[in-house]
C-alpha angles and dihedrals in degrees: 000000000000137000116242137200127216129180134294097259138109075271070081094079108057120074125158126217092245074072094049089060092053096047099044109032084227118130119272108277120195080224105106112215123204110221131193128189116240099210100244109089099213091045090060092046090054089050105041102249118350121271117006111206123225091029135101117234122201120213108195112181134135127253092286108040107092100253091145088043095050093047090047095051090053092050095047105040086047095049092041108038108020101040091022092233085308107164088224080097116069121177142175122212102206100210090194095168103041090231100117107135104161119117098218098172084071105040100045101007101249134074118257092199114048125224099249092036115127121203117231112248105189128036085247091058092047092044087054100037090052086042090061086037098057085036091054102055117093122223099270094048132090139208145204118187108189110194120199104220137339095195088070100057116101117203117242085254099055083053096054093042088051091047086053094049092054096050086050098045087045090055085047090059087044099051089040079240125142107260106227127188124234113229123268134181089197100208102133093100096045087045088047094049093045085062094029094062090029091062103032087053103060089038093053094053078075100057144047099255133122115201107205100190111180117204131200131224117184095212117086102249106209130186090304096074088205133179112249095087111105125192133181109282078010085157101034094048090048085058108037094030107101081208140016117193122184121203127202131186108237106160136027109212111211125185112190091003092302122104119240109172145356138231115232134201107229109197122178098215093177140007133160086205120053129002121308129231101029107139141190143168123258130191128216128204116207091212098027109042119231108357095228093179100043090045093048088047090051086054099044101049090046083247099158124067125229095275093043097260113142113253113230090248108156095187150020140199113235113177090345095307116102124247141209107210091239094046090042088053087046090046088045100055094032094061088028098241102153096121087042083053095042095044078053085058101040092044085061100047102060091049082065101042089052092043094068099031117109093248118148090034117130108252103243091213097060110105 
């Protein structure tokens, strides 16, 4: 079955599970899934569909691949466009590491992160604070709680035993006396977040909300997607996490010798939803935000190598003209022919992704 696209509309938020079938290739559950569109037309085909609701999704990226833009863009594009500023969708940007630069105000006209909003600053405050948030919301309502990020949240624990290390190496200082640590195994965060995700899963199967948790590795990631990146749940979050989606940085884009976006690797590495492992490029823009109908050129016209790199192509054909990529971005957004551009996408997408199903096969449990 196909994937499908509708407008961009509250007609949004209400996918049955007949579609999931289509978007994911799974079998038909009883189970009825919400949907909503993310805005970025490759992004929903990785993911099945876009944004399932009552799920948690897990963006795992390093320092330079676009994980905050990413989860910005989602939340924008769905309160602007999707619920029309409608306060029926509530949502709480965590800022958990106090590195939120974006002005916001300027780039979608309203502000992610709200005037008397706190950050959480332990996994016990977050856990509380997104507890409120899920028990607040009415059945009508939705919410999206965006934490950034998981992997800079102490436990309770880790901040009293740190109190307690500074008194002793203080006295140390003070006695003229070696400061030694007592042994720790530390496990209090990842067996907090085990029960933490365990319970919050099966609850928000129940509610309208979307968890988005980033997480952080401190190796560049690259195009390998290897595993040797750890992040914080990183276990608990692979098995409770409806997706995980990894990022990785694999082109920087310059104008006038300055650079002034990248172009990043999104791989879906597990997903209980639609089909792992399906993968796309996706530009960023610094001043723009995601770049949805470069990204879904670039798609099209087969302008990225293997490794994400842009191919030298000077023109394209739309509709039987030529194009330069810049006139045909310029063509595109003049007559309004984004969801002409995105069914072109999709449509080739799903001959891919036919072209290598097992259709046709025998099926091996028929007598």
């Amino acid at each position: 079955m196909k994937r499908t696209r509708k407008p961009e509309s509250d007609e949004n938020i209400k996918v049955v599970s007949d579609q999931i079938r289509k978007a994911s290739k799974k079998p038909e559950s009883k189970t009825v899934q919400k949907w909503t569109s993310t805005g970025v037309t490759l992004l929903d085909l990785i993911m099945g569909g876009g944004i399932p609701w009552g799920n948690i999704i897990n963006i795992v990226g390093d320092f330079s691949s676009g994980k905050t833009y990413l989860a910005i863009e989602i939340l924008a594009h769905i309160f602007i466009k999707i619920f029309k500023r409608s306060k029926k969708l509530k949502f709480y940007y965590d800022d958990a590491e106090g590195g939120f630069s974006f002005d916001t105000r300027k780039m979608y006209g309203f502000d992610v992160i709200k005037e008397a909003q706190s950050r959480s600053l332990s996994v016990e405050q977050f856990a509380t604070r997104f507890k409120k948030q899920v028990d607040k919301i009415k059945s009508d309502e939705y919410l999206i709680y965006i934490l950034d990020t998981l992997d800079g949240l102490p436990s309770e624990a880790e901040k009293l035993r740190d109190g307690r290390r500074q008194k002793a190496m203080e006295k140390s200082m003070e006695d003229d006396t070696e400061y030694k640590e007592e042994g720790s195994y530390k496990v209090e965060k990842p067996k907090f977040l085990s029960e933490f995700f365990r319970l919050r899963a099966a609850e928000g199967k129940e509610t309208n909300m979307c968890l988005i948790v980033i997480s952080q590795v401190r190796d560049n990631i690259g195009v390998m997607f290897g595993d040797k990146q750890k992040r914080t749940g990183g276990k608990a979050l692979d098995f409770y996490a409806s997706h995980c989606l990894w990022l990785a940085e694999v082109e920087k884009k310059r104008k006038k010798g300055r650079v002034t976006g990248i172009t990043v690797k999104a791989r879906l590495k597990k997903s209980k939803i639609a089909t792992p492992f399906r993968e796309s490029f996706i530009d960023i823009v610094f001043d723009y935000g995601i770049d949805n109908i470069k990204s879904n050129i670039n798609f099209l016209y087969d302008l990225k190598t293997e490794l994400g790199k842009s191919k030298t192509t000077d023109r394209v054909k739309w509709e039987g003209k030529e194009y330069s990529i810049n006139e045909l971005i310029k063509h595109i957004e003049k007559r309004n022919l984004e969801d002409k551009l995105a069914d072109k996408v999709i449509e080739k997408w799903n001959e891919i992704e036919e072209s290598i199903s097992s259709k046709g096969r025998k099926n091996k449990w028929e007598n």
